[in-house]
PABALUM-451769 format. One record per residue (C-alpha): residue number from 0; residue in three letters; x, y, z. Coordinates in steps of 0.25 Angstrom, whole numbers, padded with zeros to 4 digits. Layout:
REM residues N
{num:NUM	residuo:Ala	c1:X	c2:Y	c3:Z}
...
END
This chain:
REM residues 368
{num:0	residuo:Unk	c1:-0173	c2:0199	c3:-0004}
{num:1	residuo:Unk	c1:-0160	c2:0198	c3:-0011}
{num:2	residuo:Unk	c1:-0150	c2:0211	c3:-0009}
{num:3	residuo:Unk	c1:-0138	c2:0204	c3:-0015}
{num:4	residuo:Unk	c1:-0133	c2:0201	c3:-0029}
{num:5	residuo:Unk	c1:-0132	c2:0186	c3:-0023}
{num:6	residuo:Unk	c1:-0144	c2:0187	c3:-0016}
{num:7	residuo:Unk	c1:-0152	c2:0190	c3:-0028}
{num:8	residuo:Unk	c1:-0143	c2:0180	c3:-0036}
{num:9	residuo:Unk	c1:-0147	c2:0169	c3:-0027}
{num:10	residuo:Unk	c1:-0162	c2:0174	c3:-0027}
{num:11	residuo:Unk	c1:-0163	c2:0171	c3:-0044}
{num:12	residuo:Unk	c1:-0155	c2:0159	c3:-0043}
{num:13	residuo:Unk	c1:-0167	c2:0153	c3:-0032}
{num:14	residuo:Unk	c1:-0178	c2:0160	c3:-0044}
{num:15	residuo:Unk	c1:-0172	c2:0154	c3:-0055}
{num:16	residuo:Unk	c1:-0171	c2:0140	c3:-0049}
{num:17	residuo:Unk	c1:-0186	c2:0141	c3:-0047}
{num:18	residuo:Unk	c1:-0190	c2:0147	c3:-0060}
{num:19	residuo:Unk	c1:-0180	c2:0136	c3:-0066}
{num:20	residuo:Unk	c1:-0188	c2:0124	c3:-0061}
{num:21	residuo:Unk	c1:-0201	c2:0131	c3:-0067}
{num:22	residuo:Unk	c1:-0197	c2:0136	c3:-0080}
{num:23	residuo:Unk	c1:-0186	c2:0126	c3:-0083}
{num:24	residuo:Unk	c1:-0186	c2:0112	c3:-0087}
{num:25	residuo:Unk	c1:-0177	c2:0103	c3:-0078}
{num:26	residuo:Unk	c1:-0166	c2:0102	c3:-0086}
{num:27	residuo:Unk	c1:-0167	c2:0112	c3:-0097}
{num:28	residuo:Unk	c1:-0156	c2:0120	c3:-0097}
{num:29	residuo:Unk	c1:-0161	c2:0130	c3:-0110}
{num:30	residuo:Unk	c1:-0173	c2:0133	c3:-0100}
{num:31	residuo:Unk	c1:-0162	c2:0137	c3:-0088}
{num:32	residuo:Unk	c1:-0153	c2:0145	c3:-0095}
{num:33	residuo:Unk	c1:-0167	c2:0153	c3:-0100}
{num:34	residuo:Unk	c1:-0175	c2:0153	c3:-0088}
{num:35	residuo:Unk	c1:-0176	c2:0168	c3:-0088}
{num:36	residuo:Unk	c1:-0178	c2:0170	c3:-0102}
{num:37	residuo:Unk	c1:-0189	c2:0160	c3:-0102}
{num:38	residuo:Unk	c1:-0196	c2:0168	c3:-0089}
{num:39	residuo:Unk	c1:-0196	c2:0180	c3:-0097}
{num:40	residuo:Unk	c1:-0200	c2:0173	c3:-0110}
{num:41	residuo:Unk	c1:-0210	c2:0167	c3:-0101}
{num:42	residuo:Unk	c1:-0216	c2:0181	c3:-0097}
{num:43	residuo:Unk	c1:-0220	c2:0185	c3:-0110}
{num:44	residuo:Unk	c1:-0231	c2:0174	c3:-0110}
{num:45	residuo:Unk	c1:-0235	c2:0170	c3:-0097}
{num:46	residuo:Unk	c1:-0237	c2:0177	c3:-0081}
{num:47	residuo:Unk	c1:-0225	c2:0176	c3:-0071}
{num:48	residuo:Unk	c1:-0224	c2:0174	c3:-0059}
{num:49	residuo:Unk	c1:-0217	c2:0185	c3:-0051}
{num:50	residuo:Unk	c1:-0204	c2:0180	c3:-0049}
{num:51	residuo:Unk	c1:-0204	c2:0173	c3:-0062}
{num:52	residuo:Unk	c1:-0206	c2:0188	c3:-0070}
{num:53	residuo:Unk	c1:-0195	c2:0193	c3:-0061}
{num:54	residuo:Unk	c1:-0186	c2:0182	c3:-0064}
{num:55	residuo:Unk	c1:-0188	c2:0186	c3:-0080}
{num:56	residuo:Unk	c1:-0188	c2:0200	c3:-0079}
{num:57	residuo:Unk	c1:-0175	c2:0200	c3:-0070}
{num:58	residuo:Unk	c1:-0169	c2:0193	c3:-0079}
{num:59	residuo:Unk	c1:-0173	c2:0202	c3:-0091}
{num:60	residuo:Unk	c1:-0167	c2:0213	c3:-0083}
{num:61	residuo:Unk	c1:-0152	c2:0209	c3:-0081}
{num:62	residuo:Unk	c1:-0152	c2:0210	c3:-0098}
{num:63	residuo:Unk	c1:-0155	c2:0223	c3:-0103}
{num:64	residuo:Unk	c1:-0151	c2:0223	c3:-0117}
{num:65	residuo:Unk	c1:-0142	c2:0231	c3:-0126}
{num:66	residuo:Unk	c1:-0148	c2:0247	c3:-0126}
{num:67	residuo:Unk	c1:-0142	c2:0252	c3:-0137}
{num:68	residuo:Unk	c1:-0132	c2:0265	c3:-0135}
{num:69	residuo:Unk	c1:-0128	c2:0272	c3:-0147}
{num:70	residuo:Unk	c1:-0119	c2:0283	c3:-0138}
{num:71	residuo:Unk	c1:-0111	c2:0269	c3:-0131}
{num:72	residuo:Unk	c1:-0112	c2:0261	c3:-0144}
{num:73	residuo:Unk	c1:-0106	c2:0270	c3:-0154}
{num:74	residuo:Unk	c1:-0093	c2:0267	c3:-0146}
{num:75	residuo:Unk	c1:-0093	c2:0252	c3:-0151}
{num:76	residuo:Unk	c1:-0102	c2:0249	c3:-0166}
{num:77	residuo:Unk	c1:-0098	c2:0235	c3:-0165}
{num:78	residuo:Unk	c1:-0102	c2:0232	c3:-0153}
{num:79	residuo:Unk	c1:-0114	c2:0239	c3:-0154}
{num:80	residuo:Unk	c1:-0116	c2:0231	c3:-0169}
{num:81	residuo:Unk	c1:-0113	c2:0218	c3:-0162}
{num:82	residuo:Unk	c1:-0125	c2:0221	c3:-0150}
{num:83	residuo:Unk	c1:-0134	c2:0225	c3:-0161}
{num:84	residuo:Unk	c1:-0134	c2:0214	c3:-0169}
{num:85	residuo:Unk	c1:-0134	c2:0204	c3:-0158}
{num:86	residuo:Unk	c1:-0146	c2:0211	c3:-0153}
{num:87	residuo:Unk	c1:-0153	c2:0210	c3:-0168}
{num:88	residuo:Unk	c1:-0149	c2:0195	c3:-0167}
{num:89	residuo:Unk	c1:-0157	c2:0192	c3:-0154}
{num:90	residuo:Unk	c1:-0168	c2:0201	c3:-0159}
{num:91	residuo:Unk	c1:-0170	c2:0192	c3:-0172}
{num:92	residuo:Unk	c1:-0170	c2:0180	c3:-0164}
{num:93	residuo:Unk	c1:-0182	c2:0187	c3:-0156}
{num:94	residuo:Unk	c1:-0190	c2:0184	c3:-0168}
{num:95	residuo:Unk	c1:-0200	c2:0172	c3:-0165}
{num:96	residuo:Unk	c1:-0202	c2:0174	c3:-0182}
{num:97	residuo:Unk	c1:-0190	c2:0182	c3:-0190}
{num:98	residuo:Unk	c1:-0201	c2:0186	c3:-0198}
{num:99	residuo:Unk	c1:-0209	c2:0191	c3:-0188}
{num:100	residuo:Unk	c1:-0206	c2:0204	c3:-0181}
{num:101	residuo:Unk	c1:-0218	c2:0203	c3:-0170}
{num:102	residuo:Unk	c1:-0212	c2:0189	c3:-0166}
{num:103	residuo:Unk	c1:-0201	c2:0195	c3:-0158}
{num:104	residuo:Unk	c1:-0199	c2:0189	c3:-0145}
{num:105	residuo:Unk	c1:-0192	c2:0194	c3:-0132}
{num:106	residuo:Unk	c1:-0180	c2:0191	c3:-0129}
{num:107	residuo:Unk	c1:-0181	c2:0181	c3:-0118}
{num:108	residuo:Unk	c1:-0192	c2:0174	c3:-0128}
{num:109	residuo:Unk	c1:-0179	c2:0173	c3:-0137}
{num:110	residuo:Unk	c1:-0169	c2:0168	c3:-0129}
{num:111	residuo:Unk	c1:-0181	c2:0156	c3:-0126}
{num:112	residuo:Unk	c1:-0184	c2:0153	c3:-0138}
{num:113	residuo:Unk	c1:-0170	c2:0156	c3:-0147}
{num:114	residuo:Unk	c1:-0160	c2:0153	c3:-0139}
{num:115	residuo:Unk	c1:-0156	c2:0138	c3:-0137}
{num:116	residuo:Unk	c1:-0143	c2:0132	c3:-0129}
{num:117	residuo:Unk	c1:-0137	c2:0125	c3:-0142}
{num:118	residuo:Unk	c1:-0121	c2:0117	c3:-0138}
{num:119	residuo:Unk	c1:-0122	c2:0124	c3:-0125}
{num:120	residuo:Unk	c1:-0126	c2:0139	c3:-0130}
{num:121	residuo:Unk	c1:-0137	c2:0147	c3:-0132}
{num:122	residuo:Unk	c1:-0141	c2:0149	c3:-0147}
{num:123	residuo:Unk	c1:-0150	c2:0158	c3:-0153}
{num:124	residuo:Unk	c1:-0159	c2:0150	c3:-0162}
{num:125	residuo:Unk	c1:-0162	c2:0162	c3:-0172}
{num:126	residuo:Unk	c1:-0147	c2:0164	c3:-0174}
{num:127	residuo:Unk	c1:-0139	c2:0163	c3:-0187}
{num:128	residuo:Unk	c1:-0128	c2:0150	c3:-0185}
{num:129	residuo:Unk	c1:-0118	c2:0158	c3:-0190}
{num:130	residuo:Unk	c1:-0120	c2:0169	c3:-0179}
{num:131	residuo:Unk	c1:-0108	c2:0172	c3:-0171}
{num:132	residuo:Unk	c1:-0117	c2:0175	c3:-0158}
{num:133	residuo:Unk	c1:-0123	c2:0163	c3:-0161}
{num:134	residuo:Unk	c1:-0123	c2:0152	c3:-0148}
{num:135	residuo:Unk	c1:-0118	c2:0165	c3:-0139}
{num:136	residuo:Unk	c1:-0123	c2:0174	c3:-0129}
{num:137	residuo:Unk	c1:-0114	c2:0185	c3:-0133}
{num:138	residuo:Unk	c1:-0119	c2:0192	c3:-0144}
{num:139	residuo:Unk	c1:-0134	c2:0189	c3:-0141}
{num:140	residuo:Unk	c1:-0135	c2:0205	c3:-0138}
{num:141	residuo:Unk	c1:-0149	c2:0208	c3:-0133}
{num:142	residuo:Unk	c1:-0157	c2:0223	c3:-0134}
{num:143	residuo:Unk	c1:-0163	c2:0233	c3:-0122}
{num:144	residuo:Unk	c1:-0174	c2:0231	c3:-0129}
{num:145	residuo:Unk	c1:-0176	c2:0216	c3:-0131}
{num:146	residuo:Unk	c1:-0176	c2:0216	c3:-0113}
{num:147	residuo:Unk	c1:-0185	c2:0229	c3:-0113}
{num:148	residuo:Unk	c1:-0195	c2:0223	c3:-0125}
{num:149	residuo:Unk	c1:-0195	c2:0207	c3:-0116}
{num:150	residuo:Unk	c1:-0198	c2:0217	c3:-0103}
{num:151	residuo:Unk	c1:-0210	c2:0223	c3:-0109}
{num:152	residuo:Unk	c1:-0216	c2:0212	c3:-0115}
{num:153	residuo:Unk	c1:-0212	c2:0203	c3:-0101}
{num:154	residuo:Unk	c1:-0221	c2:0215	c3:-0093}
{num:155	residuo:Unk	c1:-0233	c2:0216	c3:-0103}
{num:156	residuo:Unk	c1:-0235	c2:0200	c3:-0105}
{num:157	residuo:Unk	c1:-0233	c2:0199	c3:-0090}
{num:158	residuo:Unk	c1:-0242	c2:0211	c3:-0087}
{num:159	residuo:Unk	c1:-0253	c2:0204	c3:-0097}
{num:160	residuo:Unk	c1:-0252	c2:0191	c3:-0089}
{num:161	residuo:Unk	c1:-0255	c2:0198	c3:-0075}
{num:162	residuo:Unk	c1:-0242	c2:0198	c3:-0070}
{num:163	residuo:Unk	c1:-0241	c2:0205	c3:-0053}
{num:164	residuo:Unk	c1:-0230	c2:0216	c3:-0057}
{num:165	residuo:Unk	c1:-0238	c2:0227	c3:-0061}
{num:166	residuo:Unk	c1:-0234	c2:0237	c3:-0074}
{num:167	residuo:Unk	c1:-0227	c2:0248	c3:-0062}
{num:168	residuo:Unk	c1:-0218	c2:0237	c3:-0060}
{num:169	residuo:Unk	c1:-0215	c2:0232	c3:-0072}
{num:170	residuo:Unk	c1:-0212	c2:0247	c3:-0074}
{num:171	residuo:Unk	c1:-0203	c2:0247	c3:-0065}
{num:172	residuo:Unk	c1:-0196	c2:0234	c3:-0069}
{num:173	residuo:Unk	c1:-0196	c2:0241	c3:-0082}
{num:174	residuo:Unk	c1:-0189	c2:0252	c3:-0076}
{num:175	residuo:Unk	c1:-0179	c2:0243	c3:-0068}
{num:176	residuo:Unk	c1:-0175	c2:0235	c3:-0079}
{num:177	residuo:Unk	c1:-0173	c2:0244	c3:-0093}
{num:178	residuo:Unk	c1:-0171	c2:0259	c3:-0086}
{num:179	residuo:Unk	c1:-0158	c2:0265	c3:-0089}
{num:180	residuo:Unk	c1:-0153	c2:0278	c3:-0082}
{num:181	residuo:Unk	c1:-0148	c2:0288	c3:-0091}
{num:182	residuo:Unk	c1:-0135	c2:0292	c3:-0092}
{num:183	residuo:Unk	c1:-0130	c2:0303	c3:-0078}
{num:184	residuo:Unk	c1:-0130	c2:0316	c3:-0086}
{num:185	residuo:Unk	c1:-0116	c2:0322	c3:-0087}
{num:186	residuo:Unk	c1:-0120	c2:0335	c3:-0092}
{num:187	residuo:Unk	c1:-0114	c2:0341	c3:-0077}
{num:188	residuo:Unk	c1:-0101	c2:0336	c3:-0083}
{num:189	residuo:Unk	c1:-0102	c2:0347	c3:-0095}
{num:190	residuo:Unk	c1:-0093	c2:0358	c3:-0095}
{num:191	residuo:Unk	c1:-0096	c2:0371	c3:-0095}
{num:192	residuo:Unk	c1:-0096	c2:0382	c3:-0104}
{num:193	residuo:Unk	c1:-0086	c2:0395	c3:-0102}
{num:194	residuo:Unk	c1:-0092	c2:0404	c3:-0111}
{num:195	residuo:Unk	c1:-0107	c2:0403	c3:-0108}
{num:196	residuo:Unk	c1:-0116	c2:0403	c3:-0096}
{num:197	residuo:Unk	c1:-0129	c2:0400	c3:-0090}
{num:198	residuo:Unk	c1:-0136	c2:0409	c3:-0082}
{num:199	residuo:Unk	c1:-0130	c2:0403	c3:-0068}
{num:200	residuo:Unk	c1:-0118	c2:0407	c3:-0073}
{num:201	residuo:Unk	c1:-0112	c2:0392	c3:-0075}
{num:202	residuo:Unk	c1:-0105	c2:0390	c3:-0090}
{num:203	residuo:Unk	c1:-0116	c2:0382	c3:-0099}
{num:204	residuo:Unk	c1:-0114	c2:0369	c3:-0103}
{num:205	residuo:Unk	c1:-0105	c2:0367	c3:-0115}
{num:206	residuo:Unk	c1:-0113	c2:0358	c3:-0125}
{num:207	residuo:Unk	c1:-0108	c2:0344	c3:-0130}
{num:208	residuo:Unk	c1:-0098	c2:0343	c3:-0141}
{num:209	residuo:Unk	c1:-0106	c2:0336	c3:-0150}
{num:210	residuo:Unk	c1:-0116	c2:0349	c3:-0153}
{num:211	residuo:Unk	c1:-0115	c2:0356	c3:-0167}
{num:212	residuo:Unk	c1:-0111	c2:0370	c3:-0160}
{num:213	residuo:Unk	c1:-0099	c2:0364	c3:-0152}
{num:214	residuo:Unk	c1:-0095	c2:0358	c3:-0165}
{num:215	residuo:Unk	c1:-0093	c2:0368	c3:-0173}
{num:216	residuo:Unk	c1:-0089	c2:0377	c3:-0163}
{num:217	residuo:Unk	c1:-0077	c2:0365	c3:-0161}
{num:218	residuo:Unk	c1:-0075	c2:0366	c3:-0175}
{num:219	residuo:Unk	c1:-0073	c2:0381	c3:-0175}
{num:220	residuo:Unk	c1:-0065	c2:0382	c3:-0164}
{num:221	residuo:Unk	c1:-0054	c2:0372	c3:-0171}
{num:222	residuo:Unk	c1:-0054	c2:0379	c3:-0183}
{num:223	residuo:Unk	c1:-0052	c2:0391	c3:-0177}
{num:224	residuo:Unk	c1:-0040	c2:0387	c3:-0169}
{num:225	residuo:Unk	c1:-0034	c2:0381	c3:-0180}
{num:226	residuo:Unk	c1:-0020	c2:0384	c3:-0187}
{num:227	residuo:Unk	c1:-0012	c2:0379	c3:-0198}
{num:228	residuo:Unk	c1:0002	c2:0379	c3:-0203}
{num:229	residuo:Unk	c1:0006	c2:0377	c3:-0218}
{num:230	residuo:Unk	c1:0019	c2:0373	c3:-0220}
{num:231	residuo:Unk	c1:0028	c2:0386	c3:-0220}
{num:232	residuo:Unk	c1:0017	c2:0396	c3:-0216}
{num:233	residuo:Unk	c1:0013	c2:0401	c3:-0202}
{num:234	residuo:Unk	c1:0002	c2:0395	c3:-0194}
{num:235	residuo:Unk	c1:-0010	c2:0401	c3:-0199}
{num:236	residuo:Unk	c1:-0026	c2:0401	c3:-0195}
{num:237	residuo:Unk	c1:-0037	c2:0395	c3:-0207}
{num:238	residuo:Unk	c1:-0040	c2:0405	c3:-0217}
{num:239	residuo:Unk	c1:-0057	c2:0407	c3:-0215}
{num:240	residuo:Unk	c1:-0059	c2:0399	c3:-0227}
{num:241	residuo:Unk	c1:-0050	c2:0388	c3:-0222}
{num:242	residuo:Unk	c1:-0059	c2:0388	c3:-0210}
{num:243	residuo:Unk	c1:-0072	c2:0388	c3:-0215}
{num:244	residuo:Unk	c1:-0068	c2:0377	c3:-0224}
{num:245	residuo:Unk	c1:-0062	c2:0368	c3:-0211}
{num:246	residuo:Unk	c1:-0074	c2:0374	c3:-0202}
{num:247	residuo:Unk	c1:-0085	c2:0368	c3:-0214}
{num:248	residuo:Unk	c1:-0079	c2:0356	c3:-0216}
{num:249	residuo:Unk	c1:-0077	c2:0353	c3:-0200}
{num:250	residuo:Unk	c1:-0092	c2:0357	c3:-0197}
{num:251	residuo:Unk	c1:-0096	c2:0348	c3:-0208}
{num:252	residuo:Unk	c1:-0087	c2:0336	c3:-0208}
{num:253	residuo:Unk	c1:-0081	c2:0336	c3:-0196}
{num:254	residuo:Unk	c1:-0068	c2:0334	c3:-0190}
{num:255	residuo:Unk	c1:-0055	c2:0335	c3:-0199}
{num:256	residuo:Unk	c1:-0040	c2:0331	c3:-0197}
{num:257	residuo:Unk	c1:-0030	c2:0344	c3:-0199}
{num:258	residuo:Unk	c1:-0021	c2:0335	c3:-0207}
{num:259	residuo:Unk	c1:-0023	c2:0324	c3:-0216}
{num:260	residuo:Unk	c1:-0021	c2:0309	c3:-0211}
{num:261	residuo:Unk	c1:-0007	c2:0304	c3:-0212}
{num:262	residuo:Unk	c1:-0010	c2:0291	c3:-0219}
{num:263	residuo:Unk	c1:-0021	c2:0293	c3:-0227}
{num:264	residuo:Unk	c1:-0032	c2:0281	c3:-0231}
{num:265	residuo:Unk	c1:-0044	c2:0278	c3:-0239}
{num:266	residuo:Unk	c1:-0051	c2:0278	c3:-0223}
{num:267	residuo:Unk	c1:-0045	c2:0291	c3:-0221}
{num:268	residuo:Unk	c1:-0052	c2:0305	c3:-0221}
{num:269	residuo:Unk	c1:-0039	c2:0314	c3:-0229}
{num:270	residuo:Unk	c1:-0049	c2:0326	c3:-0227}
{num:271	residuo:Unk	c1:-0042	c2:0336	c3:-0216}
{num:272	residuo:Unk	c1:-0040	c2:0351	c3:-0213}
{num:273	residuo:Unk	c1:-0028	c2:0351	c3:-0221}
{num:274	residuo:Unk	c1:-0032	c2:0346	c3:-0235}
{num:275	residuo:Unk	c1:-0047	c2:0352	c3:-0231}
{num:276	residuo:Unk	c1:-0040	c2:0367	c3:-0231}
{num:277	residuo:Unk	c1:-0030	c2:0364	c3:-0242}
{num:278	residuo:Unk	c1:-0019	c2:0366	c3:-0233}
{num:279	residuo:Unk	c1:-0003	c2:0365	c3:-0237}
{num:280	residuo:Unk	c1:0004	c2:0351	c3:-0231}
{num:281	residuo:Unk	c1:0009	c2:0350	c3:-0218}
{num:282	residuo:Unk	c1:-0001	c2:0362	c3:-0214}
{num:283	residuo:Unk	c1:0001	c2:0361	c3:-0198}
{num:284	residuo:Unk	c1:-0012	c2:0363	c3:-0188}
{num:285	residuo:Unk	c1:-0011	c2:0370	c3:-0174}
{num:286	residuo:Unk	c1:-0024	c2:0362	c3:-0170}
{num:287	residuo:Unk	c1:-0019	c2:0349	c3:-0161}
{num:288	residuo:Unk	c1:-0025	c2:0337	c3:-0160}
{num:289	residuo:Unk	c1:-0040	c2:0340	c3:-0155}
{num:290	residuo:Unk	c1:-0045	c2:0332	c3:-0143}
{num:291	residuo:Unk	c1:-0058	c2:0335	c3:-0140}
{num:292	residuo:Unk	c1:-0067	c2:0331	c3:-0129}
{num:293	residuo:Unk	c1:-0081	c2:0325	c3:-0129}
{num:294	residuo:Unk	c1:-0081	c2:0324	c3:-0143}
{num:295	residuo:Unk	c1:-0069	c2:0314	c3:-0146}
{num:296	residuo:Unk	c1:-0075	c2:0310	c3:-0160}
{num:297	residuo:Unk	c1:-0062	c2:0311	c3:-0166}
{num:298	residuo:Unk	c1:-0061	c2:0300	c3:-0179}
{num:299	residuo:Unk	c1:-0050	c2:0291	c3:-0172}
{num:300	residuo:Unk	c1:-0040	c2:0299	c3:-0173}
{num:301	residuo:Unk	c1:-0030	c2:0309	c3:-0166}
{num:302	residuo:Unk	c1:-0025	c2:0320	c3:-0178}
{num:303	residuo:Unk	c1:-0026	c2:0332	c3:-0177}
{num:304	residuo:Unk	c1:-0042	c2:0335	c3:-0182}
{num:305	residuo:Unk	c1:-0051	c2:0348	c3:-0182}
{num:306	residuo:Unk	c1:-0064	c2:0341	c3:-0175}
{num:307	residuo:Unk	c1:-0077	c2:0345	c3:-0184}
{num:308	residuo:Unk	c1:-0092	c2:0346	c3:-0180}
{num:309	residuo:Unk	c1:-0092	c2:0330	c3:-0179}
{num:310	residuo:Unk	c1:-0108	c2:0333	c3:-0176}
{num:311	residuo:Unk	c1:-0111	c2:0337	c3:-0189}
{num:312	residuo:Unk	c1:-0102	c2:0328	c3:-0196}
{num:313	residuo:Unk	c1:-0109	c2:0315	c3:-0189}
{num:314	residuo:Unk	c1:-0122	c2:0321	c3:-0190}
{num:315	residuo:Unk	c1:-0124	c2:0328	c3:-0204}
{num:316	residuo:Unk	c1:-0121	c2:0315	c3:-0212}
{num:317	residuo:Unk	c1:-0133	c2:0309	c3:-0204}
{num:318	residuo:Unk	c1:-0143	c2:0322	c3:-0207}
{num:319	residuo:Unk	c1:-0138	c2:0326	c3:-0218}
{num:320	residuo:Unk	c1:-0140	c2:0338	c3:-0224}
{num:321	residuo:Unk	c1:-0150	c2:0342	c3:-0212}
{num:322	residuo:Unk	c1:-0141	c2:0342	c3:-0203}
{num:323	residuo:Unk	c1:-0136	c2:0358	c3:-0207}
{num:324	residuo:Unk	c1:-0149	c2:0360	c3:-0209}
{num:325	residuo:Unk	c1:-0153	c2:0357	c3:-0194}
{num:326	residuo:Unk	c1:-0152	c2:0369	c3:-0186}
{num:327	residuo:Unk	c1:-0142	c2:0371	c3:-0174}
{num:328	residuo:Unk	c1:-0151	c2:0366	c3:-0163}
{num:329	residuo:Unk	c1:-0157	c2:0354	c3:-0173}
{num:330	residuo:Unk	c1:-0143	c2:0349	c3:-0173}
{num:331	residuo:Unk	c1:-0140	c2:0351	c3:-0158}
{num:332	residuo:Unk	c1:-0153	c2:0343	c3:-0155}
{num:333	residuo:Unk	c1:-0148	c2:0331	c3:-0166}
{num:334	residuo:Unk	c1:-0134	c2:0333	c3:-0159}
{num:335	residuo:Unk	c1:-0139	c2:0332	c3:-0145}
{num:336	residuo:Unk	c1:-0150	c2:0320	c3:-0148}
{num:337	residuo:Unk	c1:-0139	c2:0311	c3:-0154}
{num:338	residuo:Unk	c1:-0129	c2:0315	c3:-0142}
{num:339	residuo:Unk	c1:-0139	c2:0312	c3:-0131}
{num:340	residuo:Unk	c1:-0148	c2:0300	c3:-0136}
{num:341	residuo:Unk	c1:-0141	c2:0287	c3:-0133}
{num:342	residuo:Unk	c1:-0151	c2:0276	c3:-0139}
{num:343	residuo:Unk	c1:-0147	c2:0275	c3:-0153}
{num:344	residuo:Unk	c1:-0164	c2:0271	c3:-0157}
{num:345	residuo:Unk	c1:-0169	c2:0283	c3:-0150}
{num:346	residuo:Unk	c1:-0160	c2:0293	c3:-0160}
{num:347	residuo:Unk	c1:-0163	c2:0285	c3:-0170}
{num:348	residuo:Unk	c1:-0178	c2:0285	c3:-0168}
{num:349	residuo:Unk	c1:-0176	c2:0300	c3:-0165}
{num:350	residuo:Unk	c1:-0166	c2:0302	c3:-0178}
{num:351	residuo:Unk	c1:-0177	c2:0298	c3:-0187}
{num:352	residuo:Unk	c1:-0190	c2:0304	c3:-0182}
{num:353	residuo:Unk	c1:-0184	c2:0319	c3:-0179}
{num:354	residuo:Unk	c1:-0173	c2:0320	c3:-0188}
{num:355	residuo:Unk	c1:-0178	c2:0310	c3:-0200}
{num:356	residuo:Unk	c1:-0167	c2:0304	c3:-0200}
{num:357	residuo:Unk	c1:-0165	c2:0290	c3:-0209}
{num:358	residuo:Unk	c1:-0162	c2:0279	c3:-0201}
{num:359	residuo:Unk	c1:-0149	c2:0278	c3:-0207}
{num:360	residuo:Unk	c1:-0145	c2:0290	c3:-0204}
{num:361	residuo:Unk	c1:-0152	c2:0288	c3:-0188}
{num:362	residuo:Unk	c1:-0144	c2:0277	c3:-0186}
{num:363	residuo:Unk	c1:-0132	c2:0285	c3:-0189}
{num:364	residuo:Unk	c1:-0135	c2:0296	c3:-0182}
{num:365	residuo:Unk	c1:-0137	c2:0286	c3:-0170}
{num:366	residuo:Unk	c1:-0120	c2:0281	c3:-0172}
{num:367	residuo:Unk	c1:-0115	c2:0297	c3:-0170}
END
């Protein structure tokens, strides 16, 4: 039995020799190059033979396709973009008729028929000319999906034709292949509160920054701590209506620089604490640059800012008015669904059906 990356290497190397000098013409160098795409292609319409089905699903296995992430793809849109429409590419080729929807084909099934070594390259039949992907592997990206959709429909076709491996097995190759293990939980890593305990006597858990309550209660407590100096008077602390007209507007739009920028531009918010409260130029703040942890959201920038409920400001343009309709524990549970769910379809789906939701407005929720 092979036990060694060699071993195994020189195990597939024998296989593909044999099934070459079945499945390939002498000569054909198209039929080589496919040799597994056209076992798996052939699975879908007639019964294997053991090693033969192993051959195709092995080789289905080392692809797994693009999952999308929205948590990790946020990080780079055009990237992301440039997968996506790669993937939509492919996906219009899997079209046997691009009229007809029912006429989609797996992907193995694609690459036998579509693809063609043209001047030394593969090309993909169905592509536009113009296509800069056009003649190159790069850029061909494939789907999660497209692997899992070929798997199921190898295992059904394969199980209608009699095949030996019975439907426990195939689950478990199911299980093998497509299976991912969630994330290690890191909520050990938490820190604990000082103020408030639970009944062993240990400090709760404190709760993540991203939850309305912490918001506001950041909010507050930078407000509070802040203090101004007009030119020629003593320092001073906000007058209440001052506050509560900088406490409004942070809980509403979020953060807000204490100065205006130094060089202003069309581009440019002018908007800060000092033309919001009407203040005298050169009005100095006492509050220092604020470096926050976990929640580094921070526009670009370094100047000095009050940091606002940035919740509410990337969530209440997408609910609209409900969103200060909601109560306090609807828009934990909004908060805590869109920190915790990584696979941007499921919020999606989920956006939609519980919070009616356009699916405009769902696809924007699932960029936060």
């Amino acid at each position: 039995m092979a036990s060694t990356p060699e071993d195994r290497d020189l195990v597939l190397k024998q296989l593909d020799l044999e099934l070459t000098s079945k499945w390939c013409a002498v000569g054909d160098t198209d039929s080589h190059q496919k040799l597994p795409y056209l076992l798996r292609a052939a699975a879908l319409e007639q019964k294997l033979l053991p090693y033969e089905l192993g051959r195709a699903i092995y080789h289905l296995g080392q692809r797994r396709g693009y999952k999308a992430n929205r948590k990790t793809d946020l990080a780079n849109d055009e990237e992301s973009g440039r997968v996506a429409s790669g993937i939509l590419t492919l996906d219009y080729a899997r079209l046997a008729d691009p009229n007809d929807p029912s006429s989609l084909r797996t992907f193995a099934q694609t690459v036998k028929d579509e693809f063609r070594r043209q001047n030394g390259r593969y090309v993909l039949n169905s592509e536009d000319r113009s296509s800069p992907t056009r003649g190159r592997i790069r850029g061909h990206y494939t789907s999660r999906a497209m692997y899992y959709s070929e798997f199921l429909a190898i295992r059904d076709a394969q199980l209608r034709l009699g095949t030996e491996i019975t439907i426990t097995d195939w689950k478990r190759i199911e299980r093998i292949l497509f299976h991912q293990r969630p994330l290690k939980s890191q909520k050990h890593l938490v820190g604990r509160c000082t103020l408030e305990f639970d009944a062993r006597g240990h400090g709760r858990r404190r709760c993540t920054a991203a939850l309305p309550e912490f918001q506001e209660f950041r909010l507050l407590q930078a407000v509070n701590h802040l203090r101004l100096m007009a030119p020629g008077q003593p320092e001073r602390q906000l007058a209440n209506a001052e506050r509560q007209v900088l406490i409004d507007h942070l809980m509403e739009y979020g953060d807000l620089p204490l100065l205006p920028p130094r060089r202003r531009s069309r581009s440019t918010a002018t908007q800060s604490v000092t033309s919001l409260l009407d203040l005298p130029k050169g009005t100095t703040f006492s509050l220092k640059p604020f470096q926050d942890a976990g929640d580094t959201d921070d526009g670009g920038d370094d100047e000095s800012r009050l940091i606002g409920n940035r919740t509410t400001a990337k969530l209440s343009p997408i609910f609209g008015p409900r969103w200060a309709a909601f109560s306090d524990e609807e828009r934990e549970q909004i908060v805590l669904h869109v920190l915790y769910i990584s696979n941007p379809d499921s919020l999606r789906k989920l956006a939609v059906r519980k919070w009616q939701l356009s699916d405009e407005a769902a696809e924007e929720l699932c960029r936060v």
